[in-house]
N, C-alpha and C positions, 0 to 999 in steps of 0.2 A: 807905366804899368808894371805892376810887381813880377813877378816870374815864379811860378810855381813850381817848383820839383819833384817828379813821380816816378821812383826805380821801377821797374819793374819786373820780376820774376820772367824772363819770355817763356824760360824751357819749361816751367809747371803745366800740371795737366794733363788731360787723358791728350789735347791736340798739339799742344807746344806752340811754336812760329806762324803754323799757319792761321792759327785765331788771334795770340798774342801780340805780334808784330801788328797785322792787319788793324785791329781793335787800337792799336798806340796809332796809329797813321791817322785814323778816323778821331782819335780825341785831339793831336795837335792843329787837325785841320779845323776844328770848331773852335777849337781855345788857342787863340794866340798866346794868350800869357802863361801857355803851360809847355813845360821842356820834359820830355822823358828819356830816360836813362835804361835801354834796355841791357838787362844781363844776361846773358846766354852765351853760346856759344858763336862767334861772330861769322861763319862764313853762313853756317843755317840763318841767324837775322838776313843778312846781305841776297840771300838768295829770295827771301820774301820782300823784301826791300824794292830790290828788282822788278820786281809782278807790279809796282804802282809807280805814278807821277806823282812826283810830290814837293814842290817846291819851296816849301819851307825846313828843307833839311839840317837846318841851323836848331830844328826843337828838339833833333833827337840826337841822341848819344850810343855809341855802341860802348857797352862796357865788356870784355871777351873773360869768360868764366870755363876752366878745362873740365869741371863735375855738372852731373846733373842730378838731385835726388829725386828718386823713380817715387811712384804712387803707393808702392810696396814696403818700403824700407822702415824700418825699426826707428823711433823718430829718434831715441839718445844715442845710434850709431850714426849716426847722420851729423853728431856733434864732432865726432872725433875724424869719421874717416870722410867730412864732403865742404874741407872748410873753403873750398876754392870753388862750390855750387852756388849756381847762378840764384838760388833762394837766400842763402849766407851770404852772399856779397853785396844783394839787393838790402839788406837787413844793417848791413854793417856802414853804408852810403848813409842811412837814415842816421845811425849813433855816428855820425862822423860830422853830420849837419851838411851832409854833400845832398842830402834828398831829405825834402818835408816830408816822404809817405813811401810805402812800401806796398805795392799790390802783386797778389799771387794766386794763380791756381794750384797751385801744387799739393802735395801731402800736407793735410790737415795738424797733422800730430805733428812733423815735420817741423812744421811752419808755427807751430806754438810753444815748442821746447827750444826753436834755435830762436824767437822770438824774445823769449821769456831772460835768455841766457845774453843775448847782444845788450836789450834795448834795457833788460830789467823792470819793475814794475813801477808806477807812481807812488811817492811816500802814502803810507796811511793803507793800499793798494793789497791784499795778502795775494792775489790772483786775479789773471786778466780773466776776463771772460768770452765769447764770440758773441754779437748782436746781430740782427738783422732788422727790419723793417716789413710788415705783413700789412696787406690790406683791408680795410672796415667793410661794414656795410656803410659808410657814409663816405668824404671824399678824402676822409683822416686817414694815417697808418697809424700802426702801432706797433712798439719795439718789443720785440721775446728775446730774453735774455735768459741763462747761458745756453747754447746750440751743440754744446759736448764738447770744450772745453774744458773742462771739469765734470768729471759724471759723479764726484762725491765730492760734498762740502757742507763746512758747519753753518751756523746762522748769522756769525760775520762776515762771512764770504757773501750768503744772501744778501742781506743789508749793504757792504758795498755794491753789487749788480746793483739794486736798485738807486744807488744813488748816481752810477754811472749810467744808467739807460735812463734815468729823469735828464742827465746832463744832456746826452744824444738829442732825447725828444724836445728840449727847449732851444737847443741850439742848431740842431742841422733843420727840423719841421718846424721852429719858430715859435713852439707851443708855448705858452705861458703859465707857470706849477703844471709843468703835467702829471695825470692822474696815475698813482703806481700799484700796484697789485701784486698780490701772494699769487700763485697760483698752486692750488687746494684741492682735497678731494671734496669739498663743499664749502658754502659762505658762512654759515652759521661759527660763532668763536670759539666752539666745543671741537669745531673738526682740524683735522689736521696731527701732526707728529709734533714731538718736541721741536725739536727742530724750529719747524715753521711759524710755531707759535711763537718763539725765542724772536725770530726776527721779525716777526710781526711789532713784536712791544719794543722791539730798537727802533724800528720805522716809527713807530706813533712820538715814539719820546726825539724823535730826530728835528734838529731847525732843518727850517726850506725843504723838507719834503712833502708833499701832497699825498697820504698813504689812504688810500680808498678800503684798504681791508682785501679780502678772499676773491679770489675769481675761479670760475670752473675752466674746464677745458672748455666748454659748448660758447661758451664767451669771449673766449680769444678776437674775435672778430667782429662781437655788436658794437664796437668803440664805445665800451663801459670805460675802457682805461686807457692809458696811454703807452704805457709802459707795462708789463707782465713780465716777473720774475719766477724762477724755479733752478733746481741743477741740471746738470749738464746731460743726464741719462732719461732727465724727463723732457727737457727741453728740447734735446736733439730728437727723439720721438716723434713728441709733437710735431716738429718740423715736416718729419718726414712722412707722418701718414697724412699731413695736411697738403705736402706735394703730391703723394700717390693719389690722393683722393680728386685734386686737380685735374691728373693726369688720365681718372678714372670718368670724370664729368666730358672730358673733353671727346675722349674719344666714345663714347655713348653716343653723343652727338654725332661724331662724324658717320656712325654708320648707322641711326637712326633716319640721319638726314639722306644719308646714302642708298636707301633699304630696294624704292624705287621709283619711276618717274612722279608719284605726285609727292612724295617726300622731300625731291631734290628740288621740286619747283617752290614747295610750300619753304624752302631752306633758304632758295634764294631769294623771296619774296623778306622772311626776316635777316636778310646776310649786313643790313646795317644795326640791328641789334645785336647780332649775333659779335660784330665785331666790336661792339662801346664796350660788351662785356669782355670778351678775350683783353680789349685792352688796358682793363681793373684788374685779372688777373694775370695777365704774360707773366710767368716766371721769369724771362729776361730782363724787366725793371726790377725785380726784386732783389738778383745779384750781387751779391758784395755784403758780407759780415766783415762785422769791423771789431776786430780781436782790441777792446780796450782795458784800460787800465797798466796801460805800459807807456814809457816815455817816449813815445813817436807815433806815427798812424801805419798802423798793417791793415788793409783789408786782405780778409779772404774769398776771390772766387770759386763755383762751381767746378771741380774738375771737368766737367764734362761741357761748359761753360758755350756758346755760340762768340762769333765775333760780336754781336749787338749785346750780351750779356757781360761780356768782357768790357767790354766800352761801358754800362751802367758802374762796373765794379771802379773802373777808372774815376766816374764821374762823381764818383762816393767817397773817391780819397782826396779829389781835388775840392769837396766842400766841406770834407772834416780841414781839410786844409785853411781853408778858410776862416773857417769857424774859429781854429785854433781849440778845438778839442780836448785833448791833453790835458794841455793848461784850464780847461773850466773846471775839468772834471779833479784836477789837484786843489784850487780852489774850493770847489764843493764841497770834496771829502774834509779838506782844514774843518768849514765851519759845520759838517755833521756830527765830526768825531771831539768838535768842539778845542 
């Protein structure tokens, strides 16, 4: 059995140790052939360490880091003054071939400028971008690419996204050409900015991509496509009012159902529907952005992240791991850019 290798970040995030560690105990208890490498500061791992039985302590490593970079900090001070942070050290085990993958909650900005600077970009690559995974109305996801990463970029930058989030959706969900998309102020080929039109006619004129043309916002989620590209100021947006809005559903329900006794009876009468759908949309499976277009695997978690969230984000570096990632997506880009 091969051994998989996953540094990771402990001290990132709004929680630190007590999610991070816990979340690392919970992925080598399922995955034998996976060894993690925690960085942090060693007596906080050791004390959460402590709190569990765990008998396979041969998968994990303490790696002992004296910095931490807080949720705060200025991401290009964090180059000079945090080179001994458990986010830097976690980054530098990857460029060293000591770790397949690097997973973090930590500062976002942080974590893509000390990213950008370790690991460097894939040839062909001008910038990584963040991805994630969203779910359809049907049992498909579908990748949004960039998540603010980039909040301004030209239509080369687009047209790489989209040839790395085709690589994602064929290789980690298995898809075959998956379907890729502009994402537009409308479908019609009159809408849109230079910009987008620019990378539209690279996309069409590109081998091996599947380019479906314009998508709205309101589409993100009918699985028209497979893949949805945009920059980084729109995308991260997106993201975000797509979680408020989640977050807006859910709890309607809770005190709709809550109101009074024939509410809470009629609630428990649907409480197995109620739960197939929560568990389409649990924000804790969705976890884990994976900053590609750089020569190793970074996912990014939730700062705010649960241990079962954190554990998704794990389980998303150990099947870019697999996948070998990376390497499709340098591959790809050779025969896009020809």
């Amino acid at each position: 059995m091969t051994t998989l290798t996953i540094a990771l970040d402990v001290m990132g995030g709004d929680f630190g140790p007590p999610v991070t560690v816990h979340a690392a105990v919970r992925a080598v208890t399922q995955y034998p052939e996976l060894h993690i490498i925690l960085c942090g500061i060693q007596s906080q791992i050791e004390h959460e360490l402590n709190k569990v039985s765990l008998p396979l302590e041969s998968q994990l490593t303490i790696l002992h880091c004296s910095q931490v970079v807080e949720m705060d900090e200025r991401p290009t001070a964090t180059l000079r003054s945090k080179t001994d942070s458990s986010m830097r050290r976690a980054l530098e085990l990857v460029e060293q071939g000591k770790a397949d993958a690097c997973v973090s909650a930590g500062n976002t900005g942080a974590l893509m400028t000390n990213a950008y600077y370790v690991l460097k970009t894939l040839p062909g690559i001008e910038r990584p971008a963040l991805v994630t995974s969203l779910p359809t109305q049907t049992d498909k996801k579908v990748y949004l690419l960039d998540l603010g990463a980039n909040v301004e970029c030209n239509s080369e930058v687009l047209f790489h996204y989209a040839v790395m989030g085709s690589v994602m959706a064929e290789q980690v969900e298995g898809i075959e050409k998956p379907r890729v998309a502009l994402l537009n102020v409308g479908e019609e080929q009159i809408k849109g900015n230079d910009r987008v039109k620019h990378a539209a006619q690279l996309l069409k004129d590109a081998p091996g991509i599947n380019f479906i043309g314009y998508l709205e916002g309101n589409d993100i989620f009918s699985n028209r496509a497979d893949v949805v590209v945009t920059d980084g100021f729109v995308g991260n947006i997106a993201l975000k009012a797509c979680e408020g809005l989640g977050k807006l559903v859910i709890s309607e329900v809770k005190r709709i159902t809550g109101r009074n006794l024939l509410t809470k009876a009629m609630a428990l009468l649907a409480l197995p529907f109620l739960k197939k759908i929560y568990s389409r949309v649990n924000p804790d499976q969705y976890n884990g952005a994976s900053l590609i277009g750089l020569r190793g695997i970074v996912v990014k978690s939730h700062g705010n992240a649960s241990v079962d969230a954190f554990l998704y984000a794990i389980k998303e570096a150990k099947q870019e791991i697999s996948r070998q990632v990376p390497t499709k997506i340098k591959d790809k880009i050779e025969i896009a850019l020809g």
